[in-house]
PyMOL Python script that loads the backbone (N, CA, C, O; Angstrom):
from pymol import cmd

cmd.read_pdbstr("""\
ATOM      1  N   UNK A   1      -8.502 113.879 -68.063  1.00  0.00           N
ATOM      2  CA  UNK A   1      -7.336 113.019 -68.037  1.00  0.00           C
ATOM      3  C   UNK A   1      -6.329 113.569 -69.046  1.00  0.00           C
ATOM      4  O   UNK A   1      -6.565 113.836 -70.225  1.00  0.00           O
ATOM      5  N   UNK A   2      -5.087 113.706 -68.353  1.00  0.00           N
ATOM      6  CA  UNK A   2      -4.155 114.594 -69.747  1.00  0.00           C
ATOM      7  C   UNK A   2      -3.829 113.303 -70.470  1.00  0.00           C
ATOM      8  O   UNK A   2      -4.239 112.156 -70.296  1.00  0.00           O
ATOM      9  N   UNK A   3      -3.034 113.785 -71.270  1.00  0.00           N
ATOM     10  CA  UNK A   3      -2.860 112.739 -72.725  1.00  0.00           C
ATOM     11  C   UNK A   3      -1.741 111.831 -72.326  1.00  0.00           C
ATOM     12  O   UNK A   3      -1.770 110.622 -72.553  1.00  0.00           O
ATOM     13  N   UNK A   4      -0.497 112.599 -71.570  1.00  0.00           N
ATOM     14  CA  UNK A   4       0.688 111.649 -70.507  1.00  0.00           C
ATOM     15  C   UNK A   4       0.357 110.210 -69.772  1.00  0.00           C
ATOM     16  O   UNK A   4       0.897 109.104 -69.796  1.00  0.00           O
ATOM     17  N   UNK A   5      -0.988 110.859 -68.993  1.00  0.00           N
ATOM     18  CA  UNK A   5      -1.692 109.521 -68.881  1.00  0.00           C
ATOM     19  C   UNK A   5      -2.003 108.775 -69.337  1.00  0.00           C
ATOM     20  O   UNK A   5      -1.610 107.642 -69.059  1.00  0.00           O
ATOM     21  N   UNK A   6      -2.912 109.043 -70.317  1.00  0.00           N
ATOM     22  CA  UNK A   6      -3.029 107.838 -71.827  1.00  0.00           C
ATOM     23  C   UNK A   6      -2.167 107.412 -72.365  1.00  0.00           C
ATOM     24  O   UNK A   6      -2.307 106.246 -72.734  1.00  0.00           O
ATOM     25  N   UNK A   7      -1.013 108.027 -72.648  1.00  0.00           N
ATOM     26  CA  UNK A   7       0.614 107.136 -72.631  1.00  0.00           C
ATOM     27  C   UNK A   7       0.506 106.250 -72.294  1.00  0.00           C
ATOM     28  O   UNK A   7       0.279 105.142 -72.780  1.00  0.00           O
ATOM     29  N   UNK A   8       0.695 106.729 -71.166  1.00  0.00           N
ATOM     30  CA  UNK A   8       1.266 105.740 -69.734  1.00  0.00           C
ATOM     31  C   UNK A   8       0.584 104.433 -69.875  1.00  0.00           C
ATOM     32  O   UNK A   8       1.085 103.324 -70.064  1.00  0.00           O
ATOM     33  N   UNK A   9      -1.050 104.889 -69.707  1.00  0.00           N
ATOM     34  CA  UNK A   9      -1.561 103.434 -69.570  1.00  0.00           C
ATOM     35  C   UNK A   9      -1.496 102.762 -70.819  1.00  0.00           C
ATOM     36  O   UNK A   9      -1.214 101.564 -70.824  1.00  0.00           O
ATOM     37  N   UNK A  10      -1.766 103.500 -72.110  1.00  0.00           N
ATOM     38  CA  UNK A  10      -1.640 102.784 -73.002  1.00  0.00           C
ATOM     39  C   UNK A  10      -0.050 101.449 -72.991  1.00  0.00           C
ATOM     40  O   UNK A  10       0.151 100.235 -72.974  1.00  0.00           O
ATOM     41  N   UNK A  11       0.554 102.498 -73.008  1.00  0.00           N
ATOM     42  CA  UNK A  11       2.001 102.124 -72.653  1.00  0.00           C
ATOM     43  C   UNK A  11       2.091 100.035 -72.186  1.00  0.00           C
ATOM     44  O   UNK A  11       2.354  98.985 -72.772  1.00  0.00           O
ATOM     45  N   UNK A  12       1.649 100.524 -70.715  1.00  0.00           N
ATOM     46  CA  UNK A  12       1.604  99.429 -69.671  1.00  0.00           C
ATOM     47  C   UNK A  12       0.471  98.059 -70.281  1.00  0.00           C
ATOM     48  O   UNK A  12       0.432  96.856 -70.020  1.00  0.00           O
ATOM     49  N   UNK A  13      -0.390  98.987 -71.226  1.00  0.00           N
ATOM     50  CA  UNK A  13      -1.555  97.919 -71.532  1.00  0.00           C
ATOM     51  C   UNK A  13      -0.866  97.198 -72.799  1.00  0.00           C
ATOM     52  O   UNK A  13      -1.007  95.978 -72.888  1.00  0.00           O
ATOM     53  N   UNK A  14      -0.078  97.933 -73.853  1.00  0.00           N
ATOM     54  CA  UNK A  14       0.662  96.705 -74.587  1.00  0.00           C
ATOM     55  C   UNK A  14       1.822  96.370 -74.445  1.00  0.00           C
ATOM     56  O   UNK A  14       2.436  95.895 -75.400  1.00  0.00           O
ATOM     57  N   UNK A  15       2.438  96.544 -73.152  1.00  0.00           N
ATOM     58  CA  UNK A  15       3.646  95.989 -72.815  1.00  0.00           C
ATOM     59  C   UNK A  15       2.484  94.210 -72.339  1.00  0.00           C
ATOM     60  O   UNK A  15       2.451  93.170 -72.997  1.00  0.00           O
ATOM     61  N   UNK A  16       1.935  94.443 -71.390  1.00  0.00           N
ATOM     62  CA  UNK A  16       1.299  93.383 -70.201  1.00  0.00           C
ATOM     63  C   UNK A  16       1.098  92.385 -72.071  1.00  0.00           C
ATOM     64  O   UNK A  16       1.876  91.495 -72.414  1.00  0.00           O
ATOM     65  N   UNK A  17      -0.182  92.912 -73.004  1.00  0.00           N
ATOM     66  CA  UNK A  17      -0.523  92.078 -73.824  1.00  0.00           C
ATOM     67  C   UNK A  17       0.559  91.384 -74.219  1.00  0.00           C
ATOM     68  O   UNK A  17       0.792  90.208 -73.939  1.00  0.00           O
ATOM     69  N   UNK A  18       1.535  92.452 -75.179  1.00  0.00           N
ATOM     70  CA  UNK A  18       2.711  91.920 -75.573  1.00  0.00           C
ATOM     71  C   UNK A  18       3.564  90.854 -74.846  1.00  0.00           C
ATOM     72  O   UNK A  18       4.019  89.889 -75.460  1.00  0.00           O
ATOM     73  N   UNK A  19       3.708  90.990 -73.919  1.00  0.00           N
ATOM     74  CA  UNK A  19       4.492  89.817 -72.834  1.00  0.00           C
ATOM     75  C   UNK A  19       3.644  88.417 -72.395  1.00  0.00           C
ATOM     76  O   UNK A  19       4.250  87.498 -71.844  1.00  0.00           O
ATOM     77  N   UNK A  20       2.849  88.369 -72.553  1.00  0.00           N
ATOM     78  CA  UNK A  20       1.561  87.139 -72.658  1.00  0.00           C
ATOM     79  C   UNK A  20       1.805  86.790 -73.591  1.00  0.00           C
ATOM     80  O   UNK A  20       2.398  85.713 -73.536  1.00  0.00           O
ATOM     81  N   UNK A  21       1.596  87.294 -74.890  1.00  0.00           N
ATOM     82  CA  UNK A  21       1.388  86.633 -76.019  1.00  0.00           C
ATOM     83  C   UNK A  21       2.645  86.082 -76.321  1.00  0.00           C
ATOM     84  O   UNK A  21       2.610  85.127 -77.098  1.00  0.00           O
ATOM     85  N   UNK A  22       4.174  86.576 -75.747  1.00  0.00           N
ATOM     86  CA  UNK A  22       5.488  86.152 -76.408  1.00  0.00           C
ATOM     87  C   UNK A  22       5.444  84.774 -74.915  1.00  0.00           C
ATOM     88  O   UNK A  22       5.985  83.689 -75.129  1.00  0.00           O
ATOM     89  N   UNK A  23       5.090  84.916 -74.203  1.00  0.00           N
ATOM     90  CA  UNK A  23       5.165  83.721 -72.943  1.00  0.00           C
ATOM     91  C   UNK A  23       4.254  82.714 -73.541  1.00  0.00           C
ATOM     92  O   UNK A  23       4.646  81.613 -73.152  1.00  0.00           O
ATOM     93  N   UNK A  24       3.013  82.565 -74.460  1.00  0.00           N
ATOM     94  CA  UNK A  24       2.354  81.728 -74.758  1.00  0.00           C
ATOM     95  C   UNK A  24       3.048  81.360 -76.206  1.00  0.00           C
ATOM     96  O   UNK A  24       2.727  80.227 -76.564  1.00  0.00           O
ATOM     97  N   UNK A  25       3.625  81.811 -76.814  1.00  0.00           N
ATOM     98  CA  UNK A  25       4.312  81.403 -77.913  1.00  0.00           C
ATOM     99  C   UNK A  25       5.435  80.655 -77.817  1.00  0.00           C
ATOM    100  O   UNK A  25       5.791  79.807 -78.634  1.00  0.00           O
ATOM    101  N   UNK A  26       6.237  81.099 -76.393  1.00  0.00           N
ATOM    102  CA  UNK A  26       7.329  80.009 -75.874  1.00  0.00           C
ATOM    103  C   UNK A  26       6.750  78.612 -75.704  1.00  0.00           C
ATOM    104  O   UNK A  26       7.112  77.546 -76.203  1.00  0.00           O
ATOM    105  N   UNK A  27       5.493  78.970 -74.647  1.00  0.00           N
ATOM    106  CA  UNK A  27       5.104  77.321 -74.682  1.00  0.00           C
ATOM    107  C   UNK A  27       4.879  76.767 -75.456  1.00  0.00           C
ATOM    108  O   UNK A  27       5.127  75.574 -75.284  1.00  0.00           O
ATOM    109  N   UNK A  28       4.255  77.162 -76.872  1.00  0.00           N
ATOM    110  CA  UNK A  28       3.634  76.512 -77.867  1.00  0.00           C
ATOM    111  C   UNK A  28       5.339  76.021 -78.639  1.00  0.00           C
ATOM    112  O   UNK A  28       5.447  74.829 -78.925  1.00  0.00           O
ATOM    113  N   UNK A  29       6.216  76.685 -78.847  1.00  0.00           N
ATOM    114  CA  UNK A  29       7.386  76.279 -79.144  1.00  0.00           C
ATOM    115  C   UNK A  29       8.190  75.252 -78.539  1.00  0.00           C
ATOM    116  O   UNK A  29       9.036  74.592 -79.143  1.00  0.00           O
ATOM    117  N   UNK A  30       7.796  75.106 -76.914  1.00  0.00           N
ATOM    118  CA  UNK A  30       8.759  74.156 -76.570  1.00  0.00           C
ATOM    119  C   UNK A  30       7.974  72.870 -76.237  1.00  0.00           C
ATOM    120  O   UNK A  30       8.462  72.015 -75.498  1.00  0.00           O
ATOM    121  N   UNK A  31       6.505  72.719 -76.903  1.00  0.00           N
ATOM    122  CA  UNK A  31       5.413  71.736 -76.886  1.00  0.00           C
ATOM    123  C   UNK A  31       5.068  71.634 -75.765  1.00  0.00           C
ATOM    124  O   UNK A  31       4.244  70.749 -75.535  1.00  0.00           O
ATOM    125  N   UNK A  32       5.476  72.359 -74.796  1.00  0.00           N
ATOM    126  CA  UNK A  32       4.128  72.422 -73.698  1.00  0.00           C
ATOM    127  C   UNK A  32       2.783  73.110 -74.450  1.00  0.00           C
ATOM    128  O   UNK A  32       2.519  73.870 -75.381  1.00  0.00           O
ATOM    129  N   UNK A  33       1.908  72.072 -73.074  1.00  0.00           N
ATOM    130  CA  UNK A  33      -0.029  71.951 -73.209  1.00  0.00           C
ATOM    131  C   UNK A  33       0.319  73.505 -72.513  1.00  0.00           C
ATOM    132  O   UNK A  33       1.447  73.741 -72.082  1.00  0.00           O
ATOM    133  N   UNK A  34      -1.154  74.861 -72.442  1.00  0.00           N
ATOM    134  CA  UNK A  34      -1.524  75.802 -71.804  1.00  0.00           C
ATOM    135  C   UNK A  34      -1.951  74.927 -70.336  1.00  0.00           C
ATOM    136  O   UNK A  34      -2.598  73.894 -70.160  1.00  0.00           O
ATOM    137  N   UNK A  35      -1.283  75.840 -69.438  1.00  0.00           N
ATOM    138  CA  UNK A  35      -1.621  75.764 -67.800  1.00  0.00           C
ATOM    139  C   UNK A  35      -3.412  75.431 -68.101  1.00  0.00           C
ATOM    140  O   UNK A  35      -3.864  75.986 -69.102  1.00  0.00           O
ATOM    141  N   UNK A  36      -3.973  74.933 -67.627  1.00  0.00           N
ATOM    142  CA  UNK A  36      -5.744  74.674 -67.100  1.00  0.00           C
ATOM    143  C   UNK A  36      -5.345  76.277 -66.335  1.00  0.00           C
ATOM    144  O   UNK A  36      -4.343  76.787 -65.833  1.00  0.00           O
ATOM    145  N   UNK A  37      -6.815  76.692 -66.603  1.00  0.00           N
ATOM    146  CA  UNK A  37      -7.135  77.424 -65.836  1.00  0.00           C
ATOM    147  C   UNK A  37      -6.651  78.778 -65.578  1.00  0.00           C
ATOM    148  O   UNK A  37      -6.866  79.466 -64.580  1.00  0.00           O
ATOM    149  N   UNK A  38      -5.498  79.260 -67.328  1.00  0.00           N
ATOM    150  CA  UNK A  38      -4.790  80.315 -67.427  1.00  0.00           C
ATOM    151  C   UNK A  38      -5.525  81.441 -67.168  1.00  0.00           C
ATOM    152  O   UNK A  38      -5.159  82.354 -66.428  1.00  0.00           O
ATOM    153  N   UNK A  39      -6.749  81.378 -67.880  1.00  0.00           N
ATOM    154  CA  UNK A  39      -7.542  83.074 -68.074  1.00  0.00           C
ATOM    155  C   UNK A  39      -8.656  83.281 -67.007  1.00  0.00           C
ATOM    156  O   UNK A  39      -9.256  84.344 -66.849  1.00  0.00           O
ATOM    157  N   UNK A  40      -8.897  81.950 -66.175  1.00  0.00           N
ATOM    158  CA  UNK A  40      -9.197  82.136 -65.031  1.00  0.00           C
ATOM    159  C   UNK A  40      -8.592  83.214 -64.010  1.00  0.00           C
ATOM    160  O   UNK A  40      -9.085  84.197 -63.458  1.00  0.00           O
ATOM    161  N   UNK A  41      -7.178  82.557 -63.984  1.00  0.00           N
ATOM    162  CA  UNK A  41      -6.869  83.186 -63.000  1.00  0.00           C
ATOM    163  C   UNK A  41      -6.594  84.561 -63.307  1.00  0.00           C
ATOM    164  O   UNK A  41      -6.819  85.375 -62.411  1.00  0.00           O
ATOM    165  N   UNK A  42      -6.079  85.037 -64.583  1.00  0.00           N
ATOM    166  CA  UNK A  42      -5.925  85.966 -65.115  1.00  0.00           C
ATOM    167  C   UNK A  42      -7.087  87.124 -64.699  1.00  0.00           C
ATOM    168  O   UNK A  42      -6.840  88.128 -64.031  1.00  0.00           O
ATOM    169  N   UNK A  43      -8.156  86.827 -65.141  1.00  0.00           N
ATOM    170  CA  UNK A  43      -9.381  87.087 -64.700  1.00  0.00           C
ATOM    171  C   UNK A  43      -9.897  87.822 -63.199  1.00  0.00           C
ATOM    172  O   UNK A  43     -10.432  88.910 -62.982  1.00  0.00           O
ATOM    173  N   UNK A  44      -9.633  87.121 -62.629  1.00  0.00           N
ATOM    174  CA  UNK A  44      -9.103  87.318 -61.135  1.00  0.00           C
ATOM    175  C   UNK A  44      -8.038  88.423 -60.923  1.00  0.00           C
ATOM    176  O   UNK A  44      -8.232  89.361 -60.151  1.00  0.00           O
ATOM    177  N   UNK A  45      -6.851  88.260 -61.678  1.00  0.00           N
ATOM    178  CA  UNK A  45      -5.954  89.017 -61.150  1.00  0.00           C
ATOM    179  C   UNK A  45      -6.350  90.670 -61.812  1.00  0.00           C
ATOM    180  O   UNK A  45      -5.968  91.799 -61.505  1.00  0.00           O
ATOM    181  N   UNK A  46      -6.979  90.314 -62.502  1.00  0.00           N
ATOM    182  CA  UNK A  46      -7.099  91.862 -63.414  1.00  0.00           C
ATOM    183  C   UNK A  46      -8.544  92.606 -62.813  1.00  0.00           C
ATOM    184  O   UNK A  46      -8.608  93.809 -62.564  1.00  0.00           O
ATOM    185  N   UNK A  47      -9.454  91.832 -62.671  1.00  0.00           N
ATOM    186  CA  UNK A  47     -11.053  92.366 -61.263  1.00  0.00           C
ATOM    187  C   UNK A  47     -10.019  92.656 -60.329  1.00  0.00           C
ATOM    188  O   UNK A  47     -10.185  93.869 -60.201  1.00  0.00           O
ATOM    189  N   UNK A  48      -8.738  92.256 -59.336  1.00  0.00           N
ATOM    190  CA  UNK A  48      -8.085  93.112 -58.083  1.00  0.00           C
ATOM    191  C   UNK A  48      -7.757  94.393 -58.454  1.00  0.00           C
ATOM    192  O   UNK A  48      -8.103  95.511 -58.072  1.00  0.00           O
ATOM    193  N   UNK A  49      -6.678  93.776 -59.657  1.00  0.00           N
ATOM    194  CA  UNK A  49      -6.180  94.972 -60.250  1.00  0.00           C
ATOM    195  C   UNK A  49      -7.291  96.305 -60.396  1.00  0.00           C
ATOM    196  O   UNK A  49      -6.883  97.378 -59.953  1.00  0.00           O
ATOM    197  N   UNK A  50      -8.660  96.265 -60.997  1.00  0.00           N
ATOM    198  CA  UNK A  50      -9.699  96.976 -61.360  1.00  0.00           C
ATOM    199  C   UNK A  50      -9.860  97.415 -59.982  1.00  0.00           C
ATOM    200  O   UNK A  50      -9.445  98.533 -59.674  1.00  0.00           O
ATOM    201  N   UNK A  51     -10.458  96.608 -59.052  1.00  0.00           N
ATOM    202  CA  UNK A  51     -10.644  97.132 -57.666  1.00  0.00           C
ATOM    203  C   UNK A  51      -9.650  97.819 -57.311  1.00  0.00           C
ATOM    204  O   UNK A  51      -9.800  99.016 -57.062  1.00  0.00           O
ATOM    205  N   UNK A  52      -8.936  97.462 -57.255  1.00  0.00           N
ATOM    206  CA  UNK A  52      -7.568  98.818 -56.550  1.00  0.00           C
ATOM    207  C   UNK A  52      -7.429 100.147 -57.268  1.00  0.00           C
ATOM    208  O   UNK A  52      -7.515 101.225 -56.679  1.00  0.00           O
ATOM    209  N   UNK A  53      -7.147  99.981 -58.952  1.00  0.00           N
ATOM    210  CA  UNK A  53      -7.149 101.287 -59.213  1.00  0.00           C
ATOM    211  C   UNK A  53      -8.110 101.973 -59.112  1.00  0.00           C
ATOM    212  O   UNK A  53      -7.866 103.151 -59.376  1.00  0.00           O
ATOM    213  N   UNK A  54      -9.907 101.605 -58.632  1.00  0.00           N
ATOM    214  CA  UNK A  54     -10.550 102.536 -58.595  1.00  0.00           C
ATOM    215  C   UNK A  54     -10.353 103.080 -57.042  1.00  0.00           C
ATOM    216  O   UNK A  54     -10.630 104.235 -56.720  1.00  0.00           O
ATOM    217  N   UNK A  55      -9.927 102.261 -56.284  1.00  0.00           N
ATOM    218  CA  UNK A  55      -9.784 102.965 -54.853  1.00  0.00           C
ATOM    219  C   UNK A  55      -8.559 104.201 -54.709  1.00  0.00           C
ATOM    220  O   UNK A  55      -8.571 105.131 -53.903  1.00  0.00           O
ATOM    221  N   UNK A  56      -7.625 103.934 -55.634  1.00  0.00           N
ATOM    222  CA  UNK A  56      -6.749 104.877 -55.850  1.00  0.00           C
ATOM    223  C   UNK A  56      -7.143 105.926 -56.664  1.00  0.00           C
ATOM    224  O   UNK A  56      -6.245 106.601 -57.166  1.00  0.00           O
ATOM    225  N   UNK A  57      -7.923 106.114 -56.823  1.00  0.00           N
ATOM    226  CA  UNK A  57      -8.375 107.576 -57.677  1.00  0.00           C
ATOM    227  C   UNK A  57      -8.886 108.103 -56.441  1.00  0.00           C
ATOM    228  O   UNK A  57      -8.773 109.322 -56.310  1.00  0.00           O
ATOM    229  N   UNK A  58      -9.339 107.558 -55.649  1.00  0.00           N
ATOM    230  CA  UNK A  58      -9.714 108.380 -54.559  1.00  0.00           C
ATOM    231  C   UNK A  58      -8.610 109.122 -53.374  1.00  0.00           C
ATOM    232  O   UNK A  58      -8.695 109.745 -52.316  1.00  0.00           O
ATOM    233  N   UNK A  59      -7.649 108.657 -54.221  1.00  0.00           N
ATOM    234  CA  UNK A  59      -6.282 109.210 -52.692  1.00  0.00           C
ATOM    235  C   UNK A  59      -5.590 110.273 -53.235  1.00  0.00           C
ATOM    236  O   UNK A  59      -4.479 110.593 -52.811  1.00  0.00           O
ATOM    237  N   UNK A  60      -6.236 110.941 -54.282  1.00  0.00           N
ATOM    238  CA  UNK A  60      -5.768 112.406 -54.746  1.00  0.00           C
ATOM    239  C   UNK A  60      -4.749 112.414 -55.929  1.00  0.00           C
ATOM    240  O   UNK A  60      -4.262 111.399 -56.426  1.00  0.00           O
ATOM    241  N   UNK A  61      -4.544 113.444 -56.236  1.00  0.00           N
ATOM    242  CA  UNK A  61      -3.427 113.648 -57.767  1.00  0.00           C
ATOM    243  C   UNK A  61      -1.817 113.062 -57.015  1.00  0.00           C
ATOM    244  O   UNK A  61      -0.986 112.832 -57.893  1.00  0.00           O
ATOM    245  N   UNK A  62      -1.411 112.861 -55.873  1.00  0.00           N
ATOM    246  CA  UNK A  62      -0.136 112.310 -55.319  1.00  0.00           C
ATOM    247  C   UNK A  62       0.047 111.090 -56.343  1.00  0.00           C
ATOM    248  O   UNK A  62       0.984 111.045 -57.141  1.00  0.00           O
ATOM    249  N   UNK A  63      -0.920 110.129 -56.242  1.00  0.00           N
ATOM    250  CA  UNK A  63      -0.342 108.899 -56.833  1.00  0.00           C
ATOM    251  C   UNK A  63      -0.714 108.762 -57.853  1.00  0.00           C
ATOM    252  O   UNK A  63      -1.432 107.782 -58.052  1.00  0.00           O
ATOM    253  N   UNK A  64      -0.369 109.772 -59.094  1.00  0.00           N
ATOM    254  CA  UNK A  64      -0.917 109.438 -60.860  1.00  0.00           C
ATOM    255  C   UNK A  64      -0.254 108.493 -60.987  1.00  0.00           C
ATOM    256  O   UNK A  64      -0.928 107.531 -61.357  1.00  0.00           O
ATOM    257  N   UNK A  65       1.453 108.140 -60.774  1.00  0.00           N
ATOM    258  CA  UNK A  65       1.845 107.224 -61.336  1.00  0.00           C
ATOM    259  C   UNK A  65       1.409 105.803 -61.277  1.00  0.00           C
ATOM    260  O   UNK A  65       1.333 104.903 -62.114  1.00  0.00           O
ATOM    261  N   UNK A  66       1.132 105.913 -59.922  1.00  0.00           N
ATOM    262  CA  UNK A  66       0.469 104.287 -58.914  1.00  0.00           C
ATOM    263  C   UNK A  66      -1.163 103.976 -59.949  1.00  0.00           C
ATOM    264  O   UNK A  66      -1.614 102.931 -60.417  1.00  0.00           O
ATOM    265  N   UNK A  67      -1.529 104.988 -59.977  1.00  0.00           N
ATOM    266  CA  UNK A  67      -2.884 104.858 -61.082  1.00  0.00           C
ATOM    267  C   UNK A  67      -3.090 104.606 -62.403  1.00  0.00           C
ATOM    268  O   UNK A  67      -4.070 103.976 -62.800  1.00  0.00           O
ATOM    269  N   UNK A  68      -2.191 105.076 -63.166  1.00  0.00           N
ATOM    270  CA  UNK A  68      -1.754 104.715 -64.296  1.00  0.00           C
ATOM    271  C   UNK A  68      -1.068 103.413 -64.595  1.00  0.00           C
ATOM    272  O   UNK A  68      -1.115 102.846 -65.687  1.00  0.00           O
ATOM    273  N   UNK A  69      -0.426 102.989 -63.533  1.00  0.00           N
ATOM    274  CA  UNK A  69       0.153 101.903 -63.587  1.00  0.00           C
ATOM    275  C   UNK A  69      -1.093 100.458 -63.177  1.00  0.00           C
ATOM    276  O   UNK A  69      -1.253  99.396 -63.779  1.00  0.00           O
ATOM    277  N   UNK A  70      -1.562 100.817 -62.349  1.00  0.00           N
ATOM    278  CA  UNK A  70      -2.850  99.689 -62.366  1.00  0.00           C
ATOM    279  C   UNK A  70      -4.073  99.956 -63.059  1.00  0.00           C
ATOM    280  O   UNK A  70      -4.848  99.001 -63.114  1.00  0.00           O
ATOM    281  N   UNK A  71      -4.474 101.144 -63.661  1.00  0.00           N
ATOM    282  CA  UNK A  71      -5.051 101.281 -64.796  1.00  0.00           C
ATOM    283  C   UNK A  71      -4.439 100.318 -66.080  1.00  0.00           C
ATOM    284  O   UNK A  71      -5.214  99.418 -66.404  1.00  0.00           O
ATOM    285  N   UNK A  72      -3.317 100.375 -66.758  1.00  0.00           N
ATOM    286  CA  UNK A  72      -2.433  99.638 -67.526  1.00  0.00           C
ATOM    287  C   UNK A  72      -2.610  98.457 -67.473  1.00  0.00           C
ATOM    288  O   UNK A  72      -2.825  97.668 -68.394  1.00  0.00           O
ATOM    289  N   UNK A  73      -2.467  98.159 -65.594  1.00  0.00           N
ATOM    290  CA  UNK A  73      -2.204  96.685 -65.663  1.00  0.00           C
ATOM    291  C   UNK A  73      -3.973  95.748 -65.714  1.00  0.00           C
ATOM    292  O   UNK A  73      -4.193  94.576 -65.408  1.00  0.00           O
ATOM    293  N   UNK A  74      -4.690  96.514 -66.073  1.00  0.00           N
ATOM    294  CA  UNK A  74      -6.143  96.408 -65.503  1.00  0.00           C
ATOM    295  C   UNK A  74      -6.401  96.135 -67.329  1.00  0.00           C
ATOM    296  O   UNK A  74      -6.513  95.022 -67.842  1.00  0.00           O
ATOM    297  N   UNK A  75      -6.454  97.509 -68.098  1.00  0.00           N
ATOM    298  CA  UNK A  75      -6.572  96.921 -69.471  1.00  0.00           C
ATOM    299  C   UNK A  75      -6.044  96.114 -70.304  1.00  0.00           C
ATOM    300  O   UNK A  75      -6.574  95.687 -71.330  1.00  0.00           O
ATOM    301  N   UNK A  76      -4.599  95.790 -69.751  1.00  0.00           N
ATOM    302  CA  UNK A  76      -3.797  95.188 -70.319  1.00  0.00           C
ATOM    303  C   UNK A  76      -4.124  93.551 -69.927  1.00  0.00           C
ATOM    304  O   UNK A  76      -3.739  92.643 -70.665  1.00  0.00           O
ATOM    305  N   UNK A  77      -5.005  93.264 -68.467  1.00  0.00           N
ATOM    306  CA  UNK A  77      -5.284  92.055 -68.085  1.00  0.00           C
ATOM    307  C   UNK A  77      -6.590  91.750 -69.241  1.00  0.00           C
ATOM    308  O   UNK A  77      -6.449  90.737 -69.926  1.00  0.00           O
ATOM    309  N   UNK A  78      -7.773  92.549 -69.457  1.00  0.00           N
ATOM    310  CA  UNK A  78      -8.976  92.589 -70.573  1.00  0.00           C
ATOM    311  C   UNK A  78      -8.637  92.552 -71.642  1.00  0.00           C
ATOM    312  O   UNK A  78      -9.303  91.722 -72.260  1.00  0.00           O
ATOM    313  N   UNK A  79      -7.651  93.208 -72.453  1.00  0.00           N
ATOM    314  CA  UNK A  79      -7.307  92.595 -73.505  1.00  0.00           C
ATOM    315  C   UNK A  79      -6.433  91.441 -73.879  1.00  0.00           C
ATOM    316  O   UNK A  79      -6.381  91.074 -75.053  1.00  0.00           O
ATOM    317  N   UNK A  80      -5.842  90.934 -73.072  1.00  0.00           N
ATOM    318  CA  UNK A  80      -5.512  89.646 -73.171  1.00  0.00           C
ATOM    319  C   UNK A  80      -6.640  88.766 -72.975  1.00  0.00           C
ATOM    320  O   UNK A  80      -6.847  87.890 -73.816  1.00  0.00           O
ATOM    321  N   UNK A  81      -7.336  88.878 -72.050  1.00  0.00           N
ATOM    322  CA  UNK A  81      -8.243  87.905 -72.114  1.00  0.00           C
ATOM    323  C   UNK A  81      -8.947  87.718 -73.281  1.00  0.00           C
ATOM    324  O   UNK A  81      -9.158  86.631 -73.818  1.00  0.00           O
ATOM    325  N   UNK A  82      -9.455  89.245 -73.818  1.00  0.00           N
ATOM    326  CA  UNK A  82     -10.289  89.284 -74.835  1.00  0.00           C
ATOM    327  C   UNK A  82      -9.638  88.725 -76.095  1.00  0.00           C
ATOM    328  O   UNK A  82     -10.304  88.453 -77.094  1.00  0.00           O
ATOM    329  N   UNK A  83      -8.071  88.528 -76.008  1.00  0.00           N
ATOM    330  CA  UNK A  83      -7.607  88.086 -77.440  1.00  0.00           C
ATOM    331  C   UNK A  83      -7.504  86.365 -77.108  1.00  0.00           C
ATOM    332  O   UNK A  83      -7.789  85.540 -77.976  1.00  0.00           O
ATOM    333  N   UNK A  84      -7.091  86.007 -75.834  1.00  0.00           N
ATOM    334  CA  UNK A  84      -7.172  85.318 -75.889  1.00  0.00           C
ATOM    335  C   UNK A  84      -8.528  83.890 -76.278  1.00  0.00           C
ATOM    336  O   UNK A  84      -8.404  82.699 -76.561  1.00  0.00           O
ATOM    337  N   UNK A  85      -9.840  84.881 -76.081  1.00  0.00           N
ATOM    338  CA  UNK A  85     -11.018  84.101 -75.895  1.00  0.00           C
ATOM    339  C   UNK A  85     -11.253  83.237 -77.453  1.00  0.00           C
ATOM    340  O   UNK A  85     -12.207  82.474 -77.598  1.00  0.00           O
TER     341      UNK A  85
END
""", "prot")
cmd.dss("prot")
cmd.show_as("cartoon", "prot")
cmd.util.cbc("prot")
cmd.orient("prot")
């Protein structure tokens, strides 16, 4: 894996954290309760995310960007969860 890649995903993985954590700080500011069932779904969305980017490693070096980008969005869904827990 070249290092561009690790950018990249790194990149995408603390943009995703970063933008959670400033969306959960709004709510806590404007005294809204957390949605029920936030890291649930989260959860969910980041196992698709996981499933897809591994099917895309299989469609050749064409789509690094498409891979990197749901790689990103894949760690970036696990560490939110994980900070959030």
């Amino acid at each position: 894996m070249s290092s561009l890649r690790l950018v990249r995903i790194g990149g995408i993985c603390a943009g995703i954290t970063y933008r959670f954590r400033l969306s959960h700080e709004a709510v806590v500011a404007r005294g809204n309760e957390e949605v029920p069932g936030l890291l649930a779904a989260l959860s969910v969305v980041t196992v698709l995310f996981f499933i897809r980017a591994l099917v895309a490693e299989l469609q050749g070096p064409a789509s690094n960007l498409q891979k990197d980008i749901l790689w990103g969005l894949t760690a970036g869904g696990v560490l939110t969860i994980l900070i959030r827990l």
